[in-house]
C-alpha positions in Angstrom: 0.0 0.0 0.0 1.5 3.6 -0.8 0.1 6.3 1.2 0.3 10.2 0.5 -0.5 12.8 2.9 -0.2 16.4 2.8 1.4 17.7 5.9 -0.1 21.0 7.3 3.7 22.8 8.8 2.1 23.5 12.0 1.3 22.1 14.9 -1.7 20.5 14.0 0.2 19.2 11.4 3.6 17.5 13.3 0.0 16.1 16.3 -1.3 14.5 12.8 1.0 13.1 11.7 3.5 11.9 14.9 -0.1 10.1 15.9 -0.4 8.4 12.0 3.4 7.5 12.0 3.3 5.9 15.8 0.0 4.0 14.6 2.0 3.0 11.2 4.9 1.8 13.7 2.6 -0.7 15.6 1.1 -2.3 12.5 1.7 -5.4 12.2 1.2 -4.5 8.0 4.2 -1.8 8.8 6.6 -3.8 6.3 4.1 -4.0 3.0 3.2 0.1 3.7 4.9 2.9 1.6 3.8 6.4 3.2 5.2 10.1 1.9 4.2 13.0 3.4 4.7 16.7 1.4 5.1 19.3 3.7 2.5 22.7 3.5 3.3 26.4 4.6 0.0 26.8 5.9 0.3 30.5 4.6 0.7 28.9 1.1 -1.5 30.2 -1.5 -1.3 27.1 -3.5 -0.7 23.5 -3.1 0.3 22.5 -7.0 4.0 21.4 -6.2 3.4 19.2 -3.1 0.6 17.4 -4.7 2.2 17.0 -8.0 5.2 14.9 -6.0 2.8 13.4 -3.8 0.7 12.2 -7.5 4.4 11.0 -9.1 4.0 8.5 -6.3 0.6 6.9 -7.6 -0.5 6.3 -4.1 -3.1 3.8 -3.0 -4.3 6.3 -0.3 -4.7 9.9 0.1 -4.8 11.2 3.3 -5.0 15.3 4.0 -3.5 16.6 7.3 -3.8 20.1 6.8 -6.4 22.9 7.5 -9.9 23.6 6.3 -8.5 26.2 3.6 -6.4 23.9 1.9 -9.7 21.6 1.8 -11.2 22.4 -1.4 -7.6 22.6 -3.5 -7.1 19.2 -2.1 -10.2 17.5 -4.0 -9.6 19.7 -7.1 -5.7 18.7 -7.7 -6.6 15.5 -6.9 -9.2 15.1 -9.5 -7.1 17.3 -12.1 -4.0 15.3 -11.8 -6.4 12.2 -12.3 -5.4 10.3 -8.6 -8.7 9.0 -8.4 -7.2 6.0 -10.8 -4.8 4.8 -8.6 -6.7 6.0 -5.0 -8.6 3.3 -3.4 -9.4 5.9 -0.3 -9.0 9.1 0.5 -9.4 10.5 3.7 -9.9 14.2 5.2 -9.4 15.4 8.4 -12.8 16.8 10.1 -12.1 20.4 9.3 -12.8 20.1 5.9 -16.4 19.1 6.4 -17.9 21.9 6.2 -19.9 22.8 3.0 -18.6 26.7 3.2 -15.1 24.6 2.5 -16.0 21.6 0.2 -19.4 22.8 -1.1 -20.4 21.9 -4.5 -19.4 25.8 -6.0 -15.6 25.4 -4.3 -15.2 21.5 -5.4 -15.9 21.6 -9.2 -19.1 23.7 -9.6 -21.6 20.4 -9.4 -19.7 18.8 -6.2 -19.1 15.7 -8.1 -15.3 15.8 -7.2 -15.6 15.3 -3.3 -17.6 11.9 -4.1 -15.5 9.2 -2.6 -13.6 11.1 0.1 -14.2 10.3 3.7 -14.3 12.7 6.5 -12.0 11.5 9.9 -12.8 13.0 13.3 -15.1 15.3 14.8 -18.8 13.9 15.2 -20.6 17.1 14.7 -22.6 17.6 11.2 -23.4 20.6 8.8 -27.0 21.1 9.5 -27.6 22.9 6.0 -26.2 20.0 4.3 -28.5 18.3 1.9 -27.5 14.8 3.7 -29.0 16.6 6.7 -32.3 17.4 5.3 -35.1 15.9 7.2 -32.6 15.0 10.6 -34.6 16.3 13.2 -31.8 17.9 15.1 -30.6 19.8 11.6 -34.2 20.7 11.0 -34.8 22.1 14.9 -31.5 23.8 14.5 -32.2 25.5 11.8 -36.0 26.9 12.8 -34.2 27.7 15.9 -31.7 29.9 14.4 -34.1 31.2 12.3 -37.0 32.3 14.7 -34.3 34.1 16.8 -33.3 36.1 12.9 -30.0 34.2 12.0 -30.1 32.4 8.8 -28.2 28.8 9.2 -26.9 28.9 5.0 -24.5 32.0 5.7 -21.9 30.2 7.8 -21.6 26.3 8.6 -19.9 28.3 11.9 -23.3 29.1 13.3 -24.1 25.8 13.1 -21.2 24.3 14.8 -22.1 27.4 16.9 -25.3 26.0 17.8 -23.9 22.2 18.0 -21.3 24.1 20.7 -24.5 25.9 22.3 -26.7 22.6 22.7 -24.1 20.4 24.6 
């Protein structure tokens, strides 16, 4: 198995991926497992390069452990530069899961280029999503917000807001 991650140069980077590379460690698996990391200026305005080395290894798995700005230019070079054909998973770390980052208008216009990606972490859920439609704790957060005047579809952060609010 090859896996390729982008590497956030933070922080929350280095806690990502120390945890991934002490988990790879303890695998029994460890020997038949390529991984490559590409390292991101989190400042960086573009992520071309790093993915384009990361792609020249035709990795099995994809895994992003970087922030929710680099979210959407994730699924986009990953679709341009054609990984999908070698890319069994691909995995994103739970701040990317908002819509206001991988919504259908920043992932391709129609969405269709996040299909297949899984989200890691977190537990909380957009409540404007369409896969929320009809949840009853999406549909009573949103009339919520909205009989007290905010309206949930101009930032995913009132709704994690509200998720924050209700616990």
């Amino acid at each position: 198995v090859r896996i390729a991650s982008l590497v956030a140069a933070s922080d929350f980077g280095a806690a990502y991926e120390g945890s991934f590379k002490a988990v790879l460690a303890a695998s029994p698996n460890k020997d038949k497992i390529e991984w490559y990391t590409e390292r991101l200026d989190i400042n960086s305005p573009t992520i071309i390069d790093a993915m384009t080395n990361l792609g020249a290894k035709k990795p099995n798995v994809f895994i992003t452990m970087t922030g929710a700005g680099h979210c959407p230019q994730i699924i986009n070079e990953i679709a341009q530069k054609n990984m999908d054909s070698t890319l069994k998973y691909k995995f994103m770390s739970s701040v990317c899961k908002s819509s206001a980052y991988v919504g259908k208008d920043k992932v391709g216009g129609d969405g269709s280029q996040s299909n297949g990606w899984l989200i890691v972490g977190g537990g909380q859920k957009d409540i404007v999503a369409g896969a929320a439609a009809g949840d009853g704790f999406s549909t009573w957060a949103v009339k919520f917000l909205g009989d007290n005047g905010l309206d949930a579809k101009l930032s995913s952060n009132l709704g994690n807001g509200f998720y924050h609010a209700w616990v």
